[in-house]
DOLO-960350 format. One record per residue (C-alpha): chain; y, z, x; residue in one letter. Coordinates in steps of 0.05 Angstrom, whole numbers, plus 5000, padded with zeros to 4 digits. Last residue first. Layout:
<recs>
REC unit   c2   c3   c1 code
REC    A    Y    Z    X    a
...
</recs>
This chain:
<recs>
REC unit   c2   c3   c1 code
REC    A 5218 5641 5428    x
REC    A 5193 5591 5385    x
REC    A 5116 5597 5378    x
REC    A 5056 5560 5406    x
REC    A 4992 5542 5379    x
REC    A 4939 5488 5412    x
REC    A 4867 5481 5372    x
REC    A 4865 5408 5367    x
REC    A 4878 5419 5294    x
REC    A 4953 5449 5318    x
REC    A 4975 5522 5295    x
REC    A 5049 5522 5301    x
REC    A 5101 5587 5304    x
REC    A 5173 5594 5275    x
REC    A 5204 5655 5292    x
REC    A 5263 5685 5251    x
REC    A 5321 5739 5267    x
REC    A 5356 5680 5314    x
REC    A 5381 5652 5251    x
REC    A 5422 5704 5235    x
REC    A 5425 5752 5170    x
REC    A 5349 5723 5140    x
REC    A 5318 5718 5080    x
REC    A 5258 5670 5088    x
REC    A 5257 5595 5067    x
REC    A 5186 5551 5039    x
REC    A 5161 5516 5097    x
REC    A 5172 5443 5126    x
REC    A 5122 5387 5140    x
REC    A 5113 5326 5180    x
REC    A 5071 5268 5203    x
REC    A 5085 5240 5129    x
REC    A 5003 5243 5112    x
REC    A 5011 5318 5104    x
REC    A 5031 5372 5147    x
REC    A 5014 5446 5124    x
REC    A 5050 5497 5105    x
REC    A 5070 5576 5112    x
REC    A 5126 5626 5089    x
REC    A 5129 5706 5124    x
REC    A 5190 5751 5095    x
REC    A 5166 5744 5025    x
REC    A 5101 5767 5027    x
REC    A 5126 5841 5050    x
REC    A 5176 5863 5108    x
REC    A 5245 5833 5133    x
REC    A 5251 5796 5198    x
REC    A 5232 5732 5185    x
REC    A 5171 5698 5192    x
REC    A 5161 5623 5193    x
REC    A 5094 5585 5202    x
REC    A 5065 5512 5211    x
REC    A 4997 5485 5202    x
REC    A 4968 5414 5235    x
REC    A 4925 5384 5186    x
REC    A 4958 5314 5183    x
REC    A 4979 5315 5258    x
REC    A 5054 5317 5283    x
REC    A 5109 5288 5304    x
REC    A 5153 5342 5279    x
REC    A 5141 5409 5243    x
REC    A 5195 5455 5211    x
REC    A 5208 5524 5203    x
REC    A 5256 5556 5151    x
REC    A 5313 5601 5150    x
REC    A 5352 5636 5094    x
REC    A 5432 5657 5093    x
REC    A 5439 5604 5037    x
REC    A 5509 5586 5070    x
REC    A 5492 5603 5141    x
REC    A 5431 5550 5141    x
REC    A 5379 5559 5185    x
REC    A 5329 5517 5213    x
REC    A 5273 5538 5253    x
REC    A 5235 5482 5305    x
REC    A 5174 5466 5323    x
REC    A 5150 5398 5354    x
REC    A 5089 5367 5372    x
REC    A 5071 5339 5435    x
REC    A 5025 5394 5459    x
REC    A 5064 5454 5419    x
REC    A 5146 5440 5441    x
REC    A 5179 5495 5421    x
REC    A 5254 5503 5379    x
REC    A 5308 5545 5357    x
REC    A 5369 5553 5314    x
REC    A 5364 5488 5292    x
REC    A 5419 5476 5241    x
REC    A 5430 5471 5162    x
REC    A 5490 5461 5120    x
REC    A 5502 5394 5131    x
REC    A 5429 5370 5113    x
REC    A 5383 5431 5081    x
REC    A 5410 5497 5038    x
REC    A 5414 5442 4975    x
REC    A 5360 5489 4928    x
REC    A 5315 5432 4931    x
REC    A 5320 5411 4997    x
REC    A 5310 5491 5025    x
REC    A 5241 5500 4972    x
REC    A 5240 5569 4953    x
REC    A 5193 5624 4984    x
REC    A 5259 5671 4988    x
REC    A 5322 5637 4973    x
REC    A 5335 5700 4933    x
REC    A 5330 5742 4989    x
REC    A 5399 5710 5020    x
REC    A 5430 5651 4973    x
REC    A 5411 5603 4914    x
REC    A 5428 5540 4884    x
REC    A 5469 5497 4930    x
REC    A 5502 5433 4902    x
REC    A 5567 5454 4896    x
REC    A 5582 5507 4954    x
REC    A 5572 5582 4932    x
REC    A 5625 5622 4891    x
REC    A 5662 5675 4937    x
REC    A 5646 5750 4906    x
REC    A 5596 5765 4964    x
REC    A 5632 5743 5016    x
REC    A 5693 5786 5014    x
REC    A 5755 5757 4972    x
REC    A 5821 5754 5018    x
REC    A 5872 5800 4971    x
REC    A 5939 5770 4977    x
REC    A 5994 5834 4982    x
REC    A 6044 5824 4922    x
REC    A 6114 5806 4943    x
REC    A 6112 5743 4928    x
REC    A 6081 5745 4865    x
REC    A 6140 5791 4838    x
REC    A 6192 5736 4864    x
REC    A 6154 5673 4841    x
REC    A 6148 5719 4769    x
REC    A 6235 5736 4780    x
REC    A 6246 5657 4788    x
REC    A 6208 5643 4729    x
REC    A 6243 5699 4678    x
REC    A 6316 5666 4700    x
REC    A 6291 5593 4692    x
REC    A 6266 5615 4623    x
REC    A 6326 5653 4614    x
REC    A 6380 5602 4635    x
REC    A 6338 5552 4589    x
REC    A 6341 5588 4526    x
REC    A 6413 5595 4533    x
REC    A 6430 5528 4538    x
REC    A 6390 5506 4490    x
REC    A 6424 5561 4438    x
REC    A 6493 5526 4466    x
REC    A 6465 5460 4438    x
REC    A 6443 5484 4373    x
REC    A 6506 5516 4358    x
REC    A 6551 5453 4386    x
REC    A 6501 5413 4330    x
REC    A 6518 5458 4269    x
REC    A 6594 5454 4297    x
REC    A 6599 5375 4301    x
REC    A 6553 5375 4231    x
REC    A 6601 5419 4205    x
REC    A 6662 5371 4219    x
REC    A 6636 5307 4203    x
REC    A 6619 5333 4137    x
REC    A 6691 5356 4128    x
REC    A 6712 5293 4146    x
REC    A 6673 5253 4096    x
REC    A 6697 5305 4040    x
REC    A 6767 5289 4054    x
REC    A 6755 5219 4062    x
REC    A 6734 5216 3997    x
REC    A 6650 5184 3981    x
REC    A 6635 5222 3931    x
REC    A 6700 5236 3892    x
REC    A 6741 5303 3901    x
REC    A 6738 5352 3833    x
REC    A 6808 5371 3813    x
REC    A 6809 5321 3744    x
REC    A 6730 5341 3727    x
REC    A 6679 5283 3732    x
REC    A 6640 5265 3678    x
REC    A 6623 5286 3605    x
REC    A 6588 5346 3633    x
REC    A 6646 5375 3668    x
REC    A 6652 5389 3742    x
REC    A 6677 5457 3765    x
REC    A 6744 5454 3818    x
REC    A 6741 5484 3881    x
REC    A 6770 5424 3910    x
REC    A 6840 5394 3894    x
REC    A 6834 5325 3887    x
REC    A 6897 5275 3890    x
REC    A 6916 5255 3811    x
REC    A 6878 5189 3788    x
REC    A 6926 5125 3798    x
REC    A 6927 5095 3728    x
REC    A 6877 5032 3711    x
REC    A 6884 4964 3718    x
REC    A 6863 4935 3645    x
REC    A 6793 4906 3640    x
REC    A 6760 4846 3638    x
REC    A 6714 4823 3586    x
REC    A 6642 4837 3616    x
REC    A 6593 4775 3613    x
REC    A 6515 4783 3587    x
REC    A 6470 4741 3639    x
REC    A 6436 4680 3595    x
REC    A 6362 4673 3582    x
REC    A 6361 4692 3510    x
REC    A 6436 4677 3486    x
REC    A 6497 4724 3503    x
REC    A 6508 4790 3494    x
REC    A 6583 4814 3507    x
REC    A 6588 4872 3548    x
REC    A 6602 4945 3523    x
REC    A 6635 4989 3562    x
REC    A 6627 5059 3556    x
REC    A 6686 5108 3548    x
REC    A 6686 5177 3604    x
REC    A 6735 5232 3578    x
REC    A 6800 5244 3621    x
REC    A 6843 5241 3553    x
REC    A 6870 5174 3561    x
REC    A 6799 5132 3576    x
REC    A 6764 5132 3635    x
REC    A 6718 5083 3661    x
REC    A 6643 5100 3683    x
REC    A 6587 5049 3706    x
REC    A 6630 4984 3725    x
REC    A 6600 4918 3702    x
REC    A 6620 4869 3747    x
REC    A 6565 4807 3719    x
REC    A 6530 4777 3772    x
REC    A 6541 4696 3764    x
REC    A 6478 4659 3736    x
REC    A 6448 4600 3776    x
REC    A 6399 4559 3731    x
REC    A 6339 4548 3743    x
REC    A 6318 4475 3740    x
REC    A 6270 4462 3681    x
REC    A 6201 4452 3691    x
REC    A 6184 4527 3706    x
REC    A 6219 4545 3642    x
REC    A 6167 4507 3605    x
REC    A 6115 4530 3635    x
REC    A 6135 4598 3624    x
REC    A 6140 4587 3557    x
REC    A 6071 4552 3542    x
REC    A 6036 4608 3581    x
REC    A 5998 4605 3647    x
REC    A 5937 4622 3660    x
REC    A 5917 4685 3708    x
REC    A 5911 4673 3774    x
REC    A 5981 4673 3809    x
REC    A 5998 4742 3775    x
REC    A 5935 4779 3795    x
REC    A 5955 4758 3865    x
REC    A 5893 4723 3909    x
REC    A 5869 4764 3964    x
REC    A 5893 4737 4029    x
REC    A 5845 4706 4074    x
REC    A 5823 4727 4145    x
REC    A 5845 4683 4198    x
REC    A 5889 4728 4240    x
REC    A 5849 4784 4239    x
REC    A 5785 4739 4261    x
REC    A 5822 4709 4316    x
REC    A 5847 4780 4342    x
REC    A 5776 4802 4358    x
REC    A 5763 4741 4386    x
REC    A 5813 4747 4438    x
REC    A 5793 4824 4453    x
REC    A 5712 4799 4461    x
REC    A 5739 4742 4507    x
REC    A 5800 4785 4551    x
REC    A 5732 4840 4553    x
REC    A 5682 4790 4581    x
REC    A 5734 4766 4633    x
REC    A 5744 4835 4663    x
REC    A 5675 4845 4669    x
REC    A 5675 4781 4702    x
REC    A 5731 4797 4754    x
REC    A 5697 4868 4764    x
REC    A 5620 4835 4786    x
REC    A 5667 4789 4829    x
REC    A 5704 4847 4857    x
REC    A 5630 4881 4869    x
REC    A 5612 4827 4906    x
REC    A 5661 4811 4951    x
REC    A 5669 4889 4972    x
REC    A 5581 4883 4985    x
REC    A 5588 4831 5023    x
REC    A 5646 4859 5070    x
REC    A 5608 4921 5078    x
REC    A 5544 4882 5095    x
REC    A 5587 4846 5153    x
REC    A 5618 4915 5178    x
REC    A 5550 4942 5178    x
REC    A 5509 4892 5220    x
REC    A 5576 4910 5272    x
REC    A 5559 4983 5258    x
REC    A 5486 4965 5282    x
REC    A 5504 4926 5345    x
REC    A 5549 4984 5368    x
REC    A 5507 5043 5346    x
REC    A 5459 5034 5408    x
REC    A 5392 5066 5376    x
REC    A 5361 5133 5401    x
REC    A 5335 5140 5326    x
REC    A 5364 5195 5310    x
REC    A 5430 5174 5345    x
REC    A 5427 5113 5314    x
REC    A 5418 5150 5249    x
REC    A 5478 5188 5252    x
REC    A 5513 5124 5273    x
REC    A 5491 5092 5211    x
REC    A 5503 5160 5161    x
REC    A 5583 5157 5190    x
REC    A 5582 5089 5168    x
REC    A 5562 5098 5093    x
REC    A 5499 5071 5067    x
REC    A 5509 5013 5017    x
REC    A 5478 5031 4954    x
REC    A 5419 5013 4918    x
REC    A 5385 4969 4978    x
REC    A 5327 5002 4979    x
REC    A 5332 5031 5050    x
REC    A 5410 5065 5025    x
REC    A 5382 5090 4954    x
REC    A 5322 5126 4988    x
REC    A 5374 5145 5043    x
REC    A 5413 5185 4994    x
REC    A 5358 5218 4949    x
REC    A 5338 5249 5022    x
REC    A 5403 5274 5026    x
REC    A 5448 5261 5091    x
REC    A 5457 5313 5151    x
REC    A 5425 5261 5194    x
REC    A 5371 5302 5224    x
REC    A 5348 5330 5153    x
REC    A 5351 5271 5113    x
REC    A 5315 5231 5163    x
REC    A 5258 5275 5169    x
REC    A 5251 5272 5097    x
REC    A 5250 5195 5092    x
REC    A 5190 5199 5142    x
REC    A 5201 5203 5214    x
REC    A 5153 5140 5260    x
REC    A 5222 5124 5302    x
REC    A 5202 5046 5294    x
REC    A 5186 5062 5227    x
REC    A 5261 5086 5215    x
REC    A 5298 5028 5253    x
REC    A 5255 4971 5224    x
REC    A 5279 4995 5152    x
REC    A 5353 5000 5182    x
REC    A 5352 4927 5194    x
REC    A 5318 4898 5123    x
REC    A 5378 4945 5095    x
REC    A 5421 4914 5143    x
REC    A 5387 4836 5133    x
REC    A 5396 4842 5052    x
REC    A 5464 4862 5057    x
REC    A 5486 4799 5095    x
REC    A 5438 4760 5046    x
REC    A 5472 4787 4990    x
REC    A 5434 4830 4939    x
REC    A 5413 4794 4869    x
REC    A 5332 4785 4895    x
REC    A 5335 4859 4895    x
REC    A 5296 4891 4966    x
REC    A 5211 4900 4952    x
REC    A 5194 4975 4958    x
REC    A 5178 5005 5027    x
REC    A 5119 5031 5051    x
REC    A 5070 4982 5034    x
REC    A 5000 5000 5000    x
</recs>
């Protein structure tokens, strides 16, 4: 069964030869996908998507695995700089016809909004009738807008209708015209009105008196509002600068380490780490360094800790499927002393230990050739 999973037929070729390129690279070295992960600092979910050609692996992860490796970086960043610039083409023209899709959908959209019919009036359907047909077939006929004003006085300050005269069925009633009328005496205000109209003293509507003292209130209603702003403002800007001046001159308080939230990503820290997987609980890669390592025939043993999770593990390299590895911290009980095996992958790690400093833990191996040997 291969190794490695057949590359997309869509990639580019450019990007297609780098991940082809860093494939050669890791069997050549003989580390698994694991190994990898944990001498390169990246994830092991990472790489998976970097060798299959999911994702374009970052630059900084190519020289780390160069150096893995014991590759020049030079000849493999310049493979990288030409899969970069494949991979920037292609995603702009994957954008440009996304971008095309949606101008379509949006146009048609609009199309169908603009050619949707109108519902028919009630009006326009129904039949018409003898009359109306026959004043549709005659010109209409342009009727001047009779003056027709709604009050007039009469000599005793009452209010007198006017009455127009009617004309035929069709025709606009005309208004005889009327008399000029006397000057009305100036307003005085304060006065009541009368039902039958207007009293003598009230003002009219729209007086100039009446227009100006509008103008006039709503000049002082609005200078209110405006110095209330005002106001409001000077003490919010007042109560601000005194809370900048009260947090100033409280102490800061630096949080100890056990109220600081862990890192994203990691899931557990000190004894309960113990007898949990490191990769899984994100205390491998960056946060993770050998603390020390032995050489067992031409296998090698190393224990990792990781500062963060306070925990250590051991780890076996270049190995034998069969071979055993050990850590053991320095607490007491089950937990302080984690075990595997290697598998098929030519490596193995074990579950983590609670431990303050990585130089508290001692990783031992126990070859199938019947070698053992222990970090120091």
């Amino acid at each position: 069964m291969p190794r490695w999973k057949a590359l997309p037929d869509e990639l580019d070729p450019e990007v297609k030869e780098f991940a082809e390129q860093l494939r050669r690279l890791v069997d050549h070295s003989g580390l698994s996908i694991a190994a990898v992960s944990d001498r390169t600092g990246y994830s092991k979910t990472s790489w998976e998507r970097y060798l299959n050609g999911r994702l374009l692996a970052p630059k900084g992860a190519v020289v780390a695995l160069a150096e893995v490796t014991g590759t020049q970086p030079v000849h493999l960043i310049t493979l990288w700089e030409l899969a970069e610039r494949a991979w920037s083409r292609s995603e702009m023209r994957h954008d440009m016809t996304m971008q095309a899709i949606r101008i379509s959908q949006a146009r048609a959209a609009l199309g169908e909004l603009g050619t949707s019919p109108s519902s028919p009036s009630p009006a326009s359907s129904s039949p018409a009738s003898p009359a109306s047909s026959s004043l549709a077939s005659s010109p209409p006929s342009v009727q001047p807008k009779p003056k027709v004003k709604a009050k007039a006085r009469n000599g005793s300050g009452g209010v007198g209708s006017l009455t127009g005269v009617a004309g035929p069925a069709g025709v606009s009633p005309t208004v005889p015209p009327q008399a000029p009328q006397a000057p009305q005496a100036p307003p005085s205000y304060g006065a009541a009105s009368s039902p039958y109209g207007d009293a003598p003293g009230a003002p009219p509507a729209g007086s100039p008196d009446r227009q100006r003292r509008r103008r006039k209130l709503t000049m002082f209603l609005a200078g209110v509002v405006g110095a209330l702003v005002v106001i409001a403002a000077a003490v919010f800007l007042t109560d601000l600068g005194g809370g900048k001046k009260k947090d100033e001159t409280k102490p800061s308080v630096t949080p100890s380490t056990s109220e600081t939230d862990l890192p994203a990503g990691v899931e557990c820290s000190g004894a309960d780490c113990a007898g949990k997987d490191p990769e899984n609980m994100g205390c491998g890669g960056e946060l993770a360094k050998t603390a020390s390592r032995a050489t067992v025939g031409e296998t090698l043993v190393e224990v990792r800790y990781s500062k963060t999770c306070g925990a250590a593990w051991a780890r076996i390299t270049q190995a034998t499927p069969g071979d055993k590895v050990t850590i053991t911290g320095s607490g007491k009980g089950a937990s302080a002393k984690q075990n595997s095996t290697v598998n098929e992958d030519f490596d193995a790690y074990t579950p983590m230990v609670a431990v303050k400093a990585g130089t508290t833990a001692k990783a031992c191996a126990e070859l199938v050739s019947g070698e053992t040997g222990c970090t120091e």
